[in-house]
Wavefront OBJ file of the C-alpha trace (Angstrom):
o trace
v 57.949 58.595 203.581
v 54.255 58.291 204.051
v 52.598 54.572 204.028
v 50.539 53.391 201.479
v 47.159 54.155 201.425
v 44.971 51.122 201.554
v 43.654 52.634 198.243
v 46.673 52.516 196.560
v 47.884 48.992 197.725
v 44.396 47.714 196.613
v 45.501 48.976 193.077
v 48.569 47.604 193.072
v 47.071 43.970 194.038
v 44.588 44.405 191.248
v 47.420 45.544 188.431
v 49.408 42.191 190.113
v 46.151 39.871 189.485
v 45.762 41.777 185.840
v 49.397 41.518 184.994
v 49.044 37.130 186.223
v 45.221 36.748 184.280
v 47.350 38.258 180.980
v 50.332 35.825 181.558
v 48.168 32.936 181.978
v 46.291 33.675 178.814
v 49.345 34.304 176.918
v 50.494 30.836 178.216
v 47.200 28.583 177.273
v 46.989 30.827 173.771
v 50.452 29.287 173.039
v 49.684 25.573 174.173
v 46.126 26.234 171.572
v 48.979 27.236 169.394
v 51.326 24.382 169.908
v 47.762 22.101 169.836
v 47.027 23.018 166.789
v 50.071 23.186 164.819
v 50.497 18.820 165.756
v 47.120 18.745 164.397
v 48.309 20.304 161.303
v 51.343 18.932 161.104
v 49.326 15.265 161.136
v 46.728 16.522 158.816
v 49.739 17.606 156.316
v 51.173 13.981 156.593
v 47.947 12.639 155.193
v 47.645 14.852 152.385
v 51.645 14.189 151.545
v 50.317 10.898 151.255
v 47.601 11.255 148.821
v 50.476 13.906 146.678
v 52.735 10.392 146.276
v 49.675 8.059 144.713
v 48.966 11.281 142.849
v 52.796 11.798 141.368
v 52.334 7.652 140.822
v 49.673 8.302 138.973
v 50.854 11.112 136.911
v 53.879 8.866 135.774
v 51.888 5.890 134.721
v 49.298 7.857 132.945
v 51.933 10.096 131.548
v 50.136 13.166 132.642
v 51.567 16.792 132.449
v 50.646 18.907 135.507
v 51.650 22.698 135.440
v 50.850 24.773 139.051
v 50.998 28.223 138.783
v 51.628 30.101 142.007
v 51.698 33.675 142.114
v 50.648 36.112 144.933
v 52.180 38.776 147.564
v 55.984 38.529 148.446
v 55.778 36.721 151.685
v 52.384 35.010 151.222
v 53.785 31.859 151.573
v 53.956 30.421 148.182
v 57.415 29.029 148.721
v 56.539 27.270 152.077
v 54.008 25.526 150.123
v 55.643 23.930 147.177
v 58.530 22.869 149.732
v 55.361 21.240 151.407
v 54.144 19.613 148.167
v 57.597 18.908 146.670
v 58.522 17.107 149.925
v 57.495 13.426 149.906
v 57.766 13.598 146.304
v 60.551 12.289 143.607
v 62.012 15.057 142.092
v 62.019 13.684 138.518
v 58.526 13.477 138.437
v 57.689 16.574 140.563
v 59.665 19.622 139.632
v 59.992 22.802 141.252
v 60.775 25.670 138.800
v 61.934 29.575 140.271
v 63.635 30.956 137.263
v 65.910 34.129 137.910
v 65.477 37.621 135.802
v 65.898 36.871 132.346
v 69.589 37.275 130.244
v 69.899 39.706 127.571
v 68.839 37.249 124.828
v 65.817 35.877 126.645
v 64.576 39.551 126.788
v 64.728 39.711 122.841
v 62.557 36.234 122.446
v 59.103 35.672 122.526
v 58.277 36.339 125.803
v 56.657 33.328 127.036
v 59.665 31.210 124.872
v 61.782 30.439 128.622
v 59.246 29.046 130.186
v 57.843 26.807 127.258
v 61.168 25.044 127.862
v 60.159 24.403 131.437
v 56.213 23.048 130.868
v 56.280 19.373 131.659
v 56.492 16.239 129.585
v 54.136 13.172 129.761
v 54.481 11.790 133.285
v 55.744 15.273 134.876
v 53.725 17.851 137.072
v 56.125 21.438 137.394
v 55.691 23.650 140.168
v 56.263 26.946 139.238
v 57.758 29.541 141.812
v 56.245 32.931 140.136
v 55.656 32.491 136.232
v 54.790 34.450 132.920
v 52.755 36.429 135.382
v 55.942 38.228 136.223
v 55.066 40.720 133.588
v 51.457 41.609 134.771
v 52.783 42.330 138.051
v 56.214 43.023 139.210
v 57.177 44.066 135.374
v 54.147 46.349 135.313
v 54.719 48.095 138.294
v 58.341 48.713 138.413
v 59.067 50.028 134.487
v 60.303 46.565 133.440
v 58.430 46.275 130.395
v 56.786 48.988 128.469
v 52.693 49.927 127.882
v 51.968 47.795 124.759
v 54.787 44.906 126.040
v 52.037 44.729 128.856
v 48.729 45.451 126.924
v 50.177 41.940 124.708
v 50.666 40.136 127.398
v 47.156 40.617 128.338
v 45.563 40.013 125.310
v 47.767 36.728 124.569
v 47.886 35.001 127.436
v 44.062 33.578 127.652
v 45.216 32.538 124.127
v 48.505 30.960 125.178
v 46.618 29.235 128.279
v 44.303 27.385 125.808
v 47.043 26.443 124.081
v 48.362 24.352 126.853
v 45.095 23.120 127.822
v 44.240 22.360 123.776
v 47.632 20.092 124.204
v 46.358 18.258 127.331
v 48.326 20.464 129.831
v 46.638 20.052 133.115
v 47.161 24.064 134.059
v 46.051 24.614 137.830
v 46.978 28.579 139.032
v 46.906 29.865 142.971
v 47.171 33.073 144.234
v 48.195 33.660 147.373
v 46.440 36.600 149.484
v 48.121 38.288 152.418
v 46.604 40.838 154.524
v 48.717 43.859 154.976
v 49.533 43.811 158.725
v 50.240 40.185 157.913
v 52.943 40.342 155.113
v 54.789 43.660 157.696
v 54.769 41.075 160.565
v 56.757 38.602 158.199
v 58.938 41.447 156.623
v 60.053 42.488 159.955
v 60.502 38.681 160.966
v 62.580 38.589 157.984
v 64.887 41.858 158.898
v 65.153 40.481 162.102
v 66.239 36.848 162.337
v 69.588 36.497 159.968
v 68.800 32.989 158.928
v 65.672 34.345 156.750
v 67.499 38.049 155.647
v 68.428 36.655 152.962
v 64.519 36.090 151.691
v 63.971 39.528 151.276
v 65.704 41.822 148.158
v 65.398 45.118 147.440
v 62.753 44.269 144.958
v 60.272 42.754 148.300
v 61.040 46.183 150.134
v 60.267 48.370 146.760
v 57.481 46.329 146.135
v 56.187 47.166 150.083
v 56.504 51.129 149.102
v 53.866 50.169 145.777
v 51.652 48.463 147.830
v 48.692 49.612 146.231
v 50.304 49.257 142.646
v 50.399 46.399 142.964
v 46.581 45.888 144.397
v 45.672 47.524 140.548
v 47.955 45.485 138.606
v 46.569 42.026 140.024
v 42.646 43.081 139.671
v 43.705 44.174 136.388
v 45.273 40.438 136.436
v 42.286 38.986 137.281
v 40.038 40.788 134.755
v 41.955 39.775 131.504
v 43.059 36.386 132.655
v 40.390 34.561 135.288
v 38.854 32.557 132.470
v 36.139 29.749 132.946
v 38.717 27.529 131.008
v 41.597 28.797 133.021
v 40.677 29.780 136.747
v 42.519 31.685 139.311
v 42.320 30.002 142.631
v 42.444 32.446 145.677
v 44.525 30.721 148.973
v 43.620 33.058 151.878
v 47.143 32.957 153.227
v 47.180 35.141 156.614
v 47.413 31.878 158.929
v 50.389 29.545 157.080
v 49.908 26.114 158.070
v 45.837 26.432 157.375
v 46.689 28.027 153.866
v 48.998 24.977 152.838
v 46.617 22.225 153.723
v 43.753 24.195 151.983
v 46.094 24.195 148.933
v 47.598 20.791 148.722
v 44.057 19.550 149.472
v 42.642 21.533 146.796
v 45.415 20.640 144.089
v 44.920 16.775 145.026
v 40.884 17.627 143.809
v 41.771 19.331 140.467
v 43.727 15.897 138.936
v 41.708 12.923 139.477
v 43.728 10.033 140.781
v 43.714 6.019 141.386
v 45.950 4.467 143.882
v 48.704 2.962 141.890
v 51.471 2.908 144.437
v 53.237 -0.527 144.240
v 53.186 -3.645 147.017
v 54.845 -3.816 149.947
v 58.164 -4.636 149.200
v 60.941 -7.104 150.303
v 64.219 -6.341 150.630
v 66.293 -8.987 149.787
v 69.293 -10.310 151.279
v 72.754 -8.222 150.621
v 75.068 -10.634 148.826
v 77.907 -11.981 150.993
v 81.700 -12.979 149.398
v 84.227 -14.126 151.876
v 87.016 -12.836 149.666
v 86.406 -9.429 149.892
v 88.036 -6.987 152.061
v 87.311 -3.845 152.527
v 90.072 -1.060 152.290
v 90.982 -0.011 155.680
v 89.892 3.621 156.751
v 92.958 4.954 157.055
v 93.671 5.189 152.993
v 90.920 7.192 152.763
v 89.893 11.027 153.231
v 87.547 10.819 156.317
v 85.322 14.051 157.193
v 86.381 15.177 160.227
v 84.162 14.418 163.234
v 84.078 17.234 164.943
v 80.231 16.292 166.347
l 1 2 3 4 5 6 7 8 9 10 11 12 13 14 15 16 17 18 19 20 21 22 23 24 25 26 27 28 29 30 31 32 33 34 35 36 37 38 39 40 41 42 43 44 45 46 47 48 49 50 51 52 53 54 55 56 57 58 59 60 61 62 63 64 65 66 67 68 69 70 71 72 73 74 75 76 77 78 79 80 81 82 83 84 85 86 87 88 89 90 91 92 93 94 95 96 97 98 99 100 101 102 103 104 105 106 107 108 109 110 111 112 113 114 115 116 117 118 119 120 121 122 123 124 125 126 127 128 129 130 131 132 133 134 135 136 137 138 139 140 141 142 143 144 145 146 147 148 149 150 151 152 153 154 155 156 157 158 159 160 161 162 163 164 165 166 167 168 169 170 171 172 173 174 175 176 177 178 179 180 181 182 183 184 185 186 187 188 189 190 191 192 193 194 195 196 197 198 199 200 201 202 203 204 205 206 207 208 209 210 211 212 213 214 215 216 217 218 219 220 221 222 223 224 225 226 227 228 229 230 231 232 233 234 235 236 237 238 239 240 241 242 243 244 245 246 247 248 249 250 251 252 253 254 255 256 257 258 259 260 261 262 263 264 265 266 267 268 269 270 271 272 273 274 275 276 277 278 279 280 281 282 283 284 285 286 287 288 289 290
């Protein structure tokens, strides 16, 4: 077997320094990465902050809050209200996802289920998909028929007003995903078992009707982006950047004063030398198995 030209081992010295040069920049884009994600992660800390004088604020001014959030399956809507619902108290902050509706919600008024989930004085509701449902998803896959839909459009603007009229604070974000963006989490999704269970036949239909789907939400848009009642667009390609830009937003659509209480003290626990505690072994321990 012949020796290597000097040629040849020239090449394969330069493919070695090529293959090293895209290691190492592979290796500092993920410490950027890991950079940026603390800073982030700190920036999100603040803003949870400000969300707990806001829901204090809400309460004592008996406020009702209703966020809309609607946009592309995997766009990140959910990892967002988990952000926002997170240092909150869940009776004041409430995250609604209702399922399909029963047989007798499909014969009421249409938006008659989620009336019974708007807030009350001293409440803001976060609402996992909405009455939108039926300009979208129930457009595009048959679920309701042509003049169902052509209703909806003409009543909601009129049913938004409404809630505003009866000093509903009504704040609605769409969340925009790229298309390479939303197949990069699908296929994240088929492959790690821990998030399968986020996807349903209805995401993987809803993939095939892609552009459908583009029509129905311009169509959306048209009827339903009022001056009164605003769609807010959440670019949502990079995650962590579109939940700060969100929760910083929502803190500037409900003005706010800082009514958190005092520090507190806690006092001391109350000690009675003539109680004993029941010894462990009368009761039904979890097993420790860590």
């Amino acid at each position: 077997m012949a020796s290597p030209t000097t040629e040849e081992k020239q090449a394969v010295e330069a493919a070695k320094k090529a293959d090293k040069a895209v290691k190492k920049a592979e290796k500092l884009a993920k410490k950027a990465d890991k950079e940026q994600s603390r800073k982030n992660e700190k920036e999100l800390k603040k803003l949870q902050r400000e969300l707990v004088k806001l829901q204090e604020w809400v309460s004592q001014e008996k406020l009702k809050v209703c966020v809309i959030f609607e946009g592309r399956d995997a766009a990140g809507k959910g990892g967002t209200i988990k952000r926002i619902a997170e240092p909150t108290n869940p009776r004041v902050v409430r995250v609604v996802a209702l399922p399909a509706p029963t047989e007798r919600q499909r014969s009421q008024w249409y938006f008659q289920r989620y009336v019974t989930e708007l807030p009350a004085g001293g409440e803001v509701v976060l609402l996992d998909r909405s009455w939108y449902n039926r300009a979208g998803v129930e457009k595009v896959m048959g679920f309701c028929t042509e003049e169902e839909y052509q209703e909806f459009l003409r009543s909601v603007p009129e049913f938004e007003n409404m809630l505003l009229r009866s000093g509903v604070i009504l704040i609605k974000y769409w969340f925009s995903v790229s298309d390479d963006e939303q197949e990069r989490r699908f296929q994240d999704r088929i492959n790690n078992p821990r998030k399968r269970w986020k996807l349903s036949p209805m995401d993987l239909e809803a993939r095939s009707r892609w552009v459908e789907y583009s029509r129905a939400k311009d169509t959306m848009f048209k009827h339903t982006d009022t001056e009164t009642s605003p769609w807010w667009v959440v670019p949502a390609d990079d995650k962590e950047l579109a939940r700060l830009n969100c929760v910083h937003h929502l803190l500037s659509q409900v003005p706010y004063e800082d009514v958190t209480s005092q520090e507190l003290v806690l006092p001391e626990r109350q000690h009675d030398d003539t109680y004993v505690r029941p010894p462990e072994s009368e009761q039904r321990l979890v097993p420790q198995v860590y």
